[in-house]
LOTI-230175 format. One record per residue: residue in three letters; y, x, z of N, C-alpha, C in turn. Coordinates in pm, whole numbers, padded with zeros to 5 digits, always signed. Example, Ala and Ser with C-alpha at 12.3 -4.5 7.8 and 13.67 -1.06 7.14 Angstrom:
2
ALA-00569+01319+00780-00450+01230+00780-00330+01320+00780
SER-00225+01285+00708-00106+01367+00714+00003+01290+00787
end
This chain:
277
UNK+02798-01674-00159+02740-01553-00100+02663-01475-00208
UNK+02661-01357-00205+02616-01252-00303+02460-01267-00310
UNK+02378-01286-00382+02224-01216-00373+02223-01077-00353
UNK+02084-01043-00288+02074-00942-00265+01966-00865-00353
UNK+02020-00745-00452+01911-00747-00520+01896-00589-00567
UNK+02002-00538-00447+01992-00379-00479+01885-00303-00308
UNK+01807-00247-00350+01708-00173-00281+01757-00053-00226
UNK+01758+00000-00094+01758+00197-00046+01655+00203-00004
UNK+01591+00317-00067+01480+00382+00000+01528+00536+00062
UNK+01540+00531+00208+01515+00671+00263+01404+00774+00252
UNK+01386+00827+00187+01269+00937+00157+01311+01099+00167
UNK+01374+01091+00271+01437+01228+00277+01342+01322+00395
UNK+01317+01269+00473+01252+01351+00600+01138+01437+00549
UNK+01134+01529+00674+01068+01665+00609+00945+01650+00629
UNK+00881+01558+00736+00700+01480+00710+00659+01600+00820
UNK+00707+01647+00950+00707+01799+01013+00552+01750+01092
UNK+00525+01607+01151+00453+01576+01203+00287+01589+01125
UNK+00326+01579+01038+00201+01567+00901+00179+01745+00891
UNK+00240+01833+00931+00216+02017+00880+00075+02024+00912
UNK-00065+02065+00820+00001+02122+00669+00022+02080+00565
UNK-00044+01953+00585-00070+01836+00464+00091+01831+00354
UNK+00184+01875+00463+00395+01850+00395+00439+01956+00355
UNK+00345+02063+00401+00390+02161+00304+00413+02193+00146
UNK+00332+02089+00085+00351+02114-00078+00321+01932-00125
UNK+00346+01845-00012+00323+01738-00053+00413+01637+00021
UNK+00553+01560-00003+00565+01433+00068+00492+01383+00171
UNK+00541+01349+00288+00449+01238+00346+00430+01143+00251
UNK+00565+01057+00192+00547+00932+00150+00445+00921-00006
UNK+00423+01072-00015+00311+01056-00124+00180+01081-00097
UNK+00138+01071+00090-00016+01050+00093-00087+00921+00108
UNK-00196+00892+00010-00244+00801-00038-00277+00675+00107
UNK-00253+00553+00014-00327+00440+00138-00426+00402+00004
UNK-00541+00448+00014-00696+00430-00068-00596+00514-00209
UNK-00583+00444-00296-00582+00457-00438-00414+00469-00507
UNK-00298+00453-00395-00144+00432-00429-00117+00493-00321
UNK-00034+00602-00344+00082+00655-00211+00181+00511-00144
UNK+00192+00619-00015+00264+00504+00022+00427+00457-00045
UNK+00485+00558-00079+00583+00526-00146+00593+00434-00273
UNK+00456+00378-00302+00416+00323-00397+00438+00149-00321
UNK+00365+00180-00231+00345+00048-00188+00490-00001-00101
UNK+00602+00073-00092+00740+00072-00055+00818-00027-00198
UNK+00819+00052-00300+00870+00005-00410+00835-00154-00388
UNK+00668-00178-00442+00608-00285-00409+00667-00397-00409
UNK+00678-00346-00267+00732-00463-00187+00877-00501-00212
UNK+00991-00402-00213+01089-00417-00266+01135-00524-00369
UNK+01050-00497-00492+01030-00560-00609+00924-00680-00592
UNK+00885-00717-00522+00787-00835-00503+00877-00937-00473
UNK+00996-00851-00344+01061-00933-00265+01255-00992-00388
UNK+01177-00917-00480+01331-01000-00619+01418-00891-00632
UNK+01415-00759-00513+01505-00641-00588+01497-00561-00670
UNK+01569-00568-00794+01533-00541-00899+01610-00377-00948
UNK+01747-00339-00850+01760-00236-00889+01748-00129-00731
UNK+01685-00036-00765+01627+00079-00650+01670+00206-00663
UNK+01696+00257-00507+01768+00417-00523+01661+00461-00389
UNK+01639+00586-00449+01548+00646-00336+01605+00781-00317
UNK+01636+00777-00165+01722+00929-00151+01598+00995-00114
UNK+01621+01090-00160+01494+01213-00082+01557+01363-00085
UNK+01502+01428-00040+01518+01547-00009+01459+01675-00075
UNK+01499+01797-00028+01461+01907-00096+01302+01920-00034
UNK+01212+01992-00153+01080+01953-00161+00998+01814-00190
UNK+01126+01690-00235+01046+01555-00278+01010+01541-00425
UNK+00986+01695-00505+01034+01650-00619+00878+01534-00642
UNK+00776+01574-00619+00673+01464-00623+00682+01361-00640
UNK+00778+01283-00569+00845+01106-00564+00887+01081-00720
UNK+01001+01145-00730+01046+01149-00844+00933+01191-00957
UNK+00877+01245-00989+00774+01285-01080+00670+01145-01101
UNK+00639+01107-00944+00555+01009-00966+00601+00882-01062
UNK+00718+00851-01054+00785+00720-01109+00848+00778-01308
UNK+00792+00876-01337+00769+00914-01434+00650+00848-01524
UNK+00682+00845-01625+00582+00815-01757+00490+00922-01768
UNK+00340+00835-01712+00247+01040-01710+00143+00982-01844
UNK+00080+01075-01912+00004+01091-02029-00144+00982-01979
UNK-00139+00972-01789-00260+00927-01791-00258+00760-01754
UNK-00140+00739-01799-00086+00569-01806-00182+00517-01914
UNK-00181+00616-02001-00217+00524-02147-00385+00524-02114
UNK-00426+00591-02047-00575+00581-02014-00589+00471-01901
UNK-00533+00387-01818-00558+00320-01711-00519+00204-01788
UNK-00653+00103-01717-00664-00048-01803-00548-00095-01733
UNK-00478-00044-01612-00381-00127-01529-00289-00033-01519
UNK-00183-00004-01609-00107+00062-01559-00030-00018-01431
UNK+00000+00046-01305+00091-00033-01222+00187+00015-01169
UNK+00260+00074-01275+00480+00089-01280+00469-00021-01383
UNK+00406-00047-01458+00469-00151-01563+00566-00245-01525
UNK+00563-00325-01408+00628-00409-01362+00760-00328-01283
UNK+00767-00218-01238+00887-00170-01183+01002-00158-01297
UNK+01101-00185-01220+01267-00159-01273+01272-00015-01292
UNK+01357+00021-01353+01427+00151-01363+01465+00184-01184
UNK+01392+00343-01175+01453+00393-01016+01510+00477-01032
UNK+01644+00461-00953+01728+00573-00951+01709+00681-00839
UNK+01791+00802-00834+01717+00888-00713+01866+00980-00663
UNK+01881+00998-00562+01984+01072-00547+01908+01200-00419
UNK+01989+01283-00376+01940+01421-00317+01999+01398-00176
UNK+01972+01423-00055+02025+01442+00051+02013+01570+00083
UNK+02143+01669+00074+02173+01798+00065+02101+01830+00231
UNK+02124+01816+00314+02104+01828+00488+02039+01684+00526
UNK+01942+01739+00619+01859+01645+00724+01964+01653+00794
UNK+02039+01533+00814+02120+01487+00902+02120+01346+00982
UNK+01979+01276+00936+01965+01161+00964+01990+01082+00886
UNK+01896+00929+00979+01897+00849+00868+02069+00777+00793
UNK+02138+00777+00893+02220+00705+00895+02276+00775+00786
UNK+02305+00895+00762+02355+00994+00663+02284+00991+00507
UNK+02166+00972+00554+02102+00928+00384+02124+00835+00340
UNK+02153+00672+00418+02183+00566+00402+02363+00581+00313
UNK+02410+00720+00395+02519+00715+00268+02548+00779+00189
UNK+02446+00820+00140+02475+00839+00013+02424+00731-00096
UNK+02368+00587-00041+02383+00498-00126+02521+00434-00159
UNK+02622+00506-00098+02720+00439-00112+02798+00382-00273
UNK+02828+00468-00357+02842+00374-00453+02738+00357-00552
UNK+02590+00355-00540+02485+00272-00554+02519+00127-00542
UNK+02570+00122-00404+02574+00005-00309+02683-00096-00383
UNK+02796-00030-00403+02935-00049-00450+02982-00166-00309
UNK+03000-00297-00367+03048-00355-00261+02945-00496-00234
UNK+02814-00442-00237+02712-00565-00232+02633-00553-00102
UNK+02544-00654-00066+02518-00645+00043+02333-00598-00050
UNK+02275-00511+00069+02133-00377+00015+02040-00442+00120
UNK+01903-00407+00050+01805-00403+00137+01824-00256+00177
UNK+01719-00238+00301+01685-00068+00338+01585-00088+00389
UNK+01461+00002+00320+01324-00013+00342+01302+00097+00368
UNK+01235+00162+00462+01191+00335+00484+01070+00404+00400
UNK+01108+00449+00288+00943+00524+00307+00857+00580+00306
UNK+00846+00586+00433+00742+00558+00509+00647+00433+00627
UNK+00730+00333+00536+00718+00230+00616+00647+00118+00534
UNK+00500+00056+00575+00452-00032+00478+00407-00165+00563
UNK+00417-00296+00479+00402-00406+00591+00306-00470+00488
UNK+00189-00587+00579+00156-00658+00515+00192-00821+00608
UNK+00225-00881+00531+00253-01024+00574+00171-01080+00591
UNK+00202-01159+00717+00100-01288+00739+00140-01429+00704
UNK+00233-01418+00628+00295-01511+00572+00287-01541+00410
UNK+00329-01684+00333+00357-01699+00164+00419-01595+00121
UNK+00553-01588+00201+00671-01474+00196+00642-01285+00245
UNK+00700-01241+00158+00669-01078+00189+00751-01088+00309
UNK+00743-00986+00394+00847-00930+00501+00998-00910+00465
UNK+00979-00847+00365+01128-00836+00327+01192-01000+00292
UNK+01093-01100+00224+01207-01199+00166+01254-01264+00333
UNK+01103-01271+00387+01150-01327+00500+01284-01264+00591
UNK+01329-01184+00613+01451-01073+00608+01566-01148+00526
UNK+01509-01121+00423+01598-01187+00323+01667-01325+00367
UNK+01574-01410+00394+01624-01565+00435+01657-01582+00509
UNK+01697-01505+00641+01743-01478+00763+01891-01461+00706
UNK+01920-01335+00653+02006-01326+00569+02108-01400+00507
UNK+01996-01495+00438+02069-01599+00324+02130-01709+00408
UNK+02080-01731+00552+02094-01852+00656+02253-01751+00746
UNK+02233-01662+00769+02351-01638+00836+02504-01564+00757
UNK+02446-01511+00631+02539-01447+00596+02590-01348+00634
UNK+02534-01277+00719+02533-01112+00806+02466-00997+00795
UNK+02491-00902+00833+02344-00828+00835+02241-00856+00934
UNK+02113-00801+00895+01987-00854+00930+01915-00746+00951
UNK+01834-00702+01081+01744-00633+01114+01584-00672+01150
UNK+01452-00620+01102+01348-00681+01121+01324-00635+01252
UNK+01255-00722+01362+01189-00660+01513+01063-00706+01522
UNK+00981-00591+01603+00865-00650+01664+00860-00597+01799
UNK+00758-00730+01853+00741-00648+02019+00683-00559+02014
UNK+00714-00447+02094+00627-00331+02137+00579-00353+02293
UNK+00473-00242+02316+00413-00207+02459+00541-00180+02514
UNK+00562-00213+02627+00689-00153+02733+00641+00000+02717
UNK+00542+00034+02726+00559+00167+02746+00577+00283+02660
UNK+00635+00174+02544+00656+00282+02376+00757+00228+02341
UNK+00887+00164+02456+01003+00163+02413+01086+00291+02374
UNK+01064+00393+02435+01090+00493+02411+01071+00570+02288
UNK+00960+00491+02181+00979+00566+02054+01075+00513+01971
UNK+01136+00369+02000+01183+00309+01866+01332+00285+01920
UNK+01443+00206+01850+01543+00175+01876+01526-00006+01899
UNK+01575-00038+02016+01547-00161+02098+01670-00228+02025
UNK+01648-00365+02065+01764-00450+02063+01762-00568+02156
UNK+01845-00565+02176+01900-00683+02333+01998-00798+02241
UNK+01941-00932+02263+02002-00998+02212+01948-01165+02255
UNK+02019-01251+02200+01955-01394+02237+01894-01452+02111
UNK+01825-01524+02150+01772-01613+02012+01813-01737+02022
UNK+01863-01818+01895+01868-01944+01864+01729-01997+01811
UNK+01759-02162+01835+01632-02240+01840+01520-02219+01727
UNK+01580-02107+01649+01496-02158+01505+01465-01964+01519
UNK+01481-01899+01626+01408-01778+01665+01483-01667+01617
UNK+01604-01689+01560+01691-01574+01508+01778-01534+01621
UNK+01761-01422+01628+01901-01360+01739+02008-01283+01700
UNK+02125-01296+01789+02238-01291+01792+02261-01167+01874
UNK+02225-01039+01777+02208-00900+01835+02327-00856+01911
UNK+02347-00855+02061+02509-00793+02137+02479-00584+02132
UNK+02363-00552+02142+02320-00405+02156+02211-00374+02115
UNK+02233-00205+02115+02087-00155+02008+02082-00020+02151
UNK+01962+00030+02153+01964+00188+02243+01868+00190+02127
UNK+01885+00321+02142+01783+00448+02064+01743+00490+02171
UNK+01515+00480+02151+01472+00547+02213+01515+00525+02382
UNK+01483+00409+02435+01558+00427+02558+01446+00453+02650
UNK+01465+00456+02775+01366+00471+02843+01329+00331+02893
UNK+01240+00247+02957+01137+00148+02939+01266+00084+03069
UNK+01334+00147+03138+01395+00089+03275+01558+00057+03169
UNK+01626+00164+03045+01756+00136+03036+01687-00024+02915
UNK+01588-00004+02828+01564-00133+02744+01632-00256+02816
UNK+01674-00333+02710+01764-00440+02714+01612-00538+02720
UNK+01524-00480+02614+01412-00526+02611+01291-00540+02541
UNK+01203-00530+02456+01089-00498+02429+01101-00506+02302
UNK+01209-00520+02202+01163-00608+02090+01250-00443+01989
UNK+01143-00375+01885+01182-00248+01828+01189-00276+01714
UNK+01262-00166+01639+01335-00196+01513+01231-00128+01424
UNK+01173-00225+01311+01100-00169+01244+01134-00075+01139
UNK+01243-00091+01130+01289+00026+00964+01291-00080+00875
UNK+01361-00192+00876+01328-00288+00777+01465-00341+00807
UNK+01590-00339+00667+01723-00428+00707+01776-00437+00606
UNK+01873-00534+00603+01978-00637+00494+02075-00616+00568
UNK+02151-00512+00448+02315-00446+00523+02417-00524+00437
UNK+02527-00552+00513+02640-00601+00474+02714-00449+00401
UNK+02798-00420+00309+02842-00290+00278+02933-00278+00369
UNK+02995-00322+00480+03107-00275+00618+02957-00180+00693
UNK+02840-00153+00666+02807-00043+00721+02840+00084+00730
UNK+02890+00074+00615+02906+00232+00567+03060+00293+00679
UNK+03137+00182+00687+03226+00209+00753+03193+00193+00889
UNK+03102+00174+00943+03084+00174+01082+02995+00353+01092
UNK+02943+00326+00976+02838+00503+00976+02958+00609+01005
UNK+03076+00613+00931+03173+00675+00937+03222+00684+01075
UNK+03178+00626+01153+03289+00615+01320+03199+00708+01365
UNK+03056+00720+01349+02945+00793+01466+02969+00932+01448
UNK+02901+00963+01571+02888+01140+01574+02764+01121+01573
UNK+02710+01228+01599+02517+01277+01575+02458+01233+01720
UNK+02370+01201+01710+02319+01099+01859+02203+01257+01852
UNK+02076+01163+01948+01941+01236+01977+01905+01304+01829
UNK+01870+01452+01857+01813+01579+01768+01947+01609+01669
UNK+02086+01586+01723+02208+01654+01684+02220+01555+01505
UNK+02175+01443+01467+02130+01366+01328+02184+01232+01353
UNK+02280+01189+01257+02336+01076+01262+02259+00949+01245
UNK+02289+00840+01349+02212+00759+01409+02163+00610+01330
UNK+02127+00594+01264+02158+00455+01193+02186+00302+01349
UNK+02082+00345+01427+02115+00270+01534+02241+00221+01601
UNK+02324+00393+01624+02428+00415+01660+02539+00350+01601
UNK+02512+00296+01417+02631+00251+01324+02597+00100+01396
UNK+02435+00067+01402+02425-00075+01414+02504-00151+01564
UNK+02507-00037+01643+02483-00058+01774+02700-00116+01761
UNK+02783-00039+01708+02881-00061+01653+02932-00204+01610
UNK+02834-00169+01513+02851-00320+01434+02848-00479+01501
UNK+02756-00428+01598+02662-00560+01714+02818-00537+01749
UNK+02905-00495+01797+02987-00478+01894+03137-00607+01807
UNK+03113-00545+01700+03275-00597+01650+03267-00683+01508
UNK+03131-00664+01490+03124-00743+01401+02988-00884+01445
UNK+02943-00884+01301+02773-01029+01324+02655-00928+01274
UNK+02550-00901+01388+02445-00855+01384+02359-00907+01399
UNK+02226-00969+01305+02090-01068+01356+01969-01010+01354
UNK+01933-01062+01417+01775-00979+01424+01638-01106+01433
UNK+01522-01086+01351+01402-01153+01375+01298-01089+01359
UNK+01206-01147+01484+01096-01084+01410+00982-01107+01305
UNK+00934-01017+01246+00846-00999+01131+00751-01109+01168
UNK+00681-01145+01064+00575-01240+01058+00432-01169+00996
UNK+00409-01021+01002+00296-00923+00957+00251-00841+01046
UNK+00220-00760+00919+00198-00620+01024+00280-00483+00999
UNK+00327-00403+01055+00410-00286+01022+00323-00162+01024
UNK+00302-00089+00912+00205+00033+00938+00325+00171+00892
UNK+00349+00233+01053+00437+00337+01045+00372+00476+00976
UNK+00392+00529+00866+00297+00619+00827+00397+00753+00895
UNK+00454+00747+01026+00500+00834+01077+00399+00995+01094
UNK+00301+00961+01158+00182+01086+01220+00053+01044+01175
UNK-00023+01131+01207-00165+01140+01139-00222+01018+01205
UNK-00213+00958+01296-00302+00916+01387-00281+00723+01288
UNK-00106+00701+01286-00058+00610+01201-00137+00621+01083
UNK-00150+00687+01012-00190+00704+00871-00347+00666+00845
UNK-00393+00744+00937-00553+00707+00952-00571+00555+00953
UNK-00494+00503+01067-00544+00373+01127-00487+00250+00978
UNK-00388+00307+00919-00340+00238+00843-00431+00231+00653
UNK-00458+00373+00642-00561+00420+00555-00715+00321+00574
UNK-00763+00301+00682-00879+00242+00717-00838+00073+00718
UNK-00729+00039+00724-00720-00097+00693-00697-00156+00576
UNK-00629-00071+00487-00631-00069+00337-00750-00099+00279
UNK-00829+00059+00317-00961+00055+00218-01053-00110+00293
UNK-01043-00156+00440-01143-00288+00467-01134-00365+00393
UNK-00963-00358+00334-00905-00460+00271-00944-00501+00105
UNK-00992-00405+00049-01014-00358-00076-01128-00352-00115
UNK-01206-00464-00212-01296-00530-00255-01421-00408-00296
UNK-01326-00332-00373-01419-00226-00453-01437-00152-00296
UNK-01366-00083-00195-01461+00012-00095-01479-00055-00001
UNK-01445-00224+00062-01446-00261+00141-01627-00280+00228
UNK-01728-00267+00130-01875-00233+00138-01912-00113+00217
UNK-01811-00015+00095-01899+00118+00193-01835+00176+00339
UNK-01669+00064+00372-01681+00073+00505-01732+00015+00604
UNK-01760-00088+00565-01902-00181+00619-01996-00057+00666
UNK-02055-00039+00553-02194+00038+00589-02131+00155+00705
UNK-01994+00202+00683-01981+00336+00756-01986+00312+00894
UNK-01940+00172+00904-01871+00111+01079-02055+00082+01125
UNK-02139+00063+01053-02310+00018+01081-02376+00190+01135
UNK-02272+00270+01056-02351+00422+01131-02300+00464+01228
UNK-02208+00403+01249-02122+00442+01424-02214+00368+01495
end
């Protein structure tokens, strides 16, 4: 079986929820304390052993790209921290057409290997030895399929994410039969949502190819998976962390404030701040 050691980052979306802050700035380049989040995407990627990375983004990302540049003020920081990153590659997604559509243009990135796909805007911290992704990973390495990360949600926020209906074997991995996008809390198969976190077999790309454009007229990544569950081996587990969606302001905040608790140097002066509430 192949290792997996090539990375996609989706960074294409237009951040519409974030206006005005996206007007001249990435979402995935507003800060969690001291590193954008697209920073802490790579990260993890590369923590988790993938060593070569493609980040699609879109018109207005030139920021992303700039950031992973050699800047004059490297040589002034006692820590530079790209030192440890691989070479990133970057490709353009001409049209917001969805994710499923940015996902191909990793295609011969991909060539014929099996990819992580990390969103980002999507940052996890583990409660585990293992990052989120390896754990993904070893799911992976145990079935030889593709692999999707889940967590439970509130029943009553099935409706934001794409569900999956499936059984679990004894050791907690499931044997994904269906996916809905966004369903409503009565069509859910059942509670358990797709974090933006997966280990694709390359027969994705050919299942992306069968879909038409699902919900907001944008091709579905769900829709390829939902396929795949059908005729091919789809697994799903859930995460052993935490998932911080830097989707909307409200995400960002809550996720921004757990960073900095987390973080030695400001973790004091949010002390003192939570003592003036």
């Amino acid at each position: 079986m192949t290792r997996i050691r090539k990375a996609v980052i989706p960074a294409a979306g237009l951040g519409t929820r974030f206006y005005p802050l996206t007007r001249a700035q990435p979402k995935e380049m507003l800060p969690l304390v001291d590193k954008p989040v697209i920073h802490y995407v790579v990260e993890e990627a590369v923590d988790s052993g993938l060593d070569e990375i493609l980040i699609v983004v879109g018109a207005g990302k030139d920021a992303i790209i700039n950031y992973f540049d050699n800047s004059v003020l490297d040589k002034q920081a006692d820590n530079h921290l790209l030192d440890s990153f691989p070479e990133i590659y970057f490709v353009r997604q001409r049209q917001q057409l969805g994710l499923a559509d940015s996902i191909r243009y990793a295609k011969k990135f991909v060539d014929d290997e099996p990819f992580v796909v990390l969103l980002g805007d999507t940052v996890y911290l583990s409660n585990d030895d293992l990052s989120v992704t390896e754990q993904m990973i070893n799911v992976y390495n145990k079935k030889g399929s593709s692999v999707i990360a889940l967590e439970q949600v509130p029943v009553e926020k099935v409706g934001n994410y794409g569900i999956a209906g499936g059984k679990a074997d004894p050791e907690g991995i499931f044997r994904i039969d269906r996916l809905l996008e966004k369903p409503s809390p009565l069509e859910a198969p059942s509670n358990l949502g797709i974090t933006g976190l997966y280990a694709l077999e390359p027969e994705i790309f050919q299942f992306i190819e069968r879909i038409k454009p699902g919900k907001n007229g944008e091709l579905q990544l769900t829709d390829a998976l939902s396929v795949m569950a059908a005729e091919s081996q789809l697994f799903g587990f859930e995460i052993n962390g935490q998932r911080f969606d830097i989707g909307n302001m409200e995400m960002w905040i809550q996720a921004f404030i757990k960073f900095v608790s987390m973080d030695r140097r400001y973790s004091k002066l949010f002390g003192e701040h939570q003592k003036e509430q």
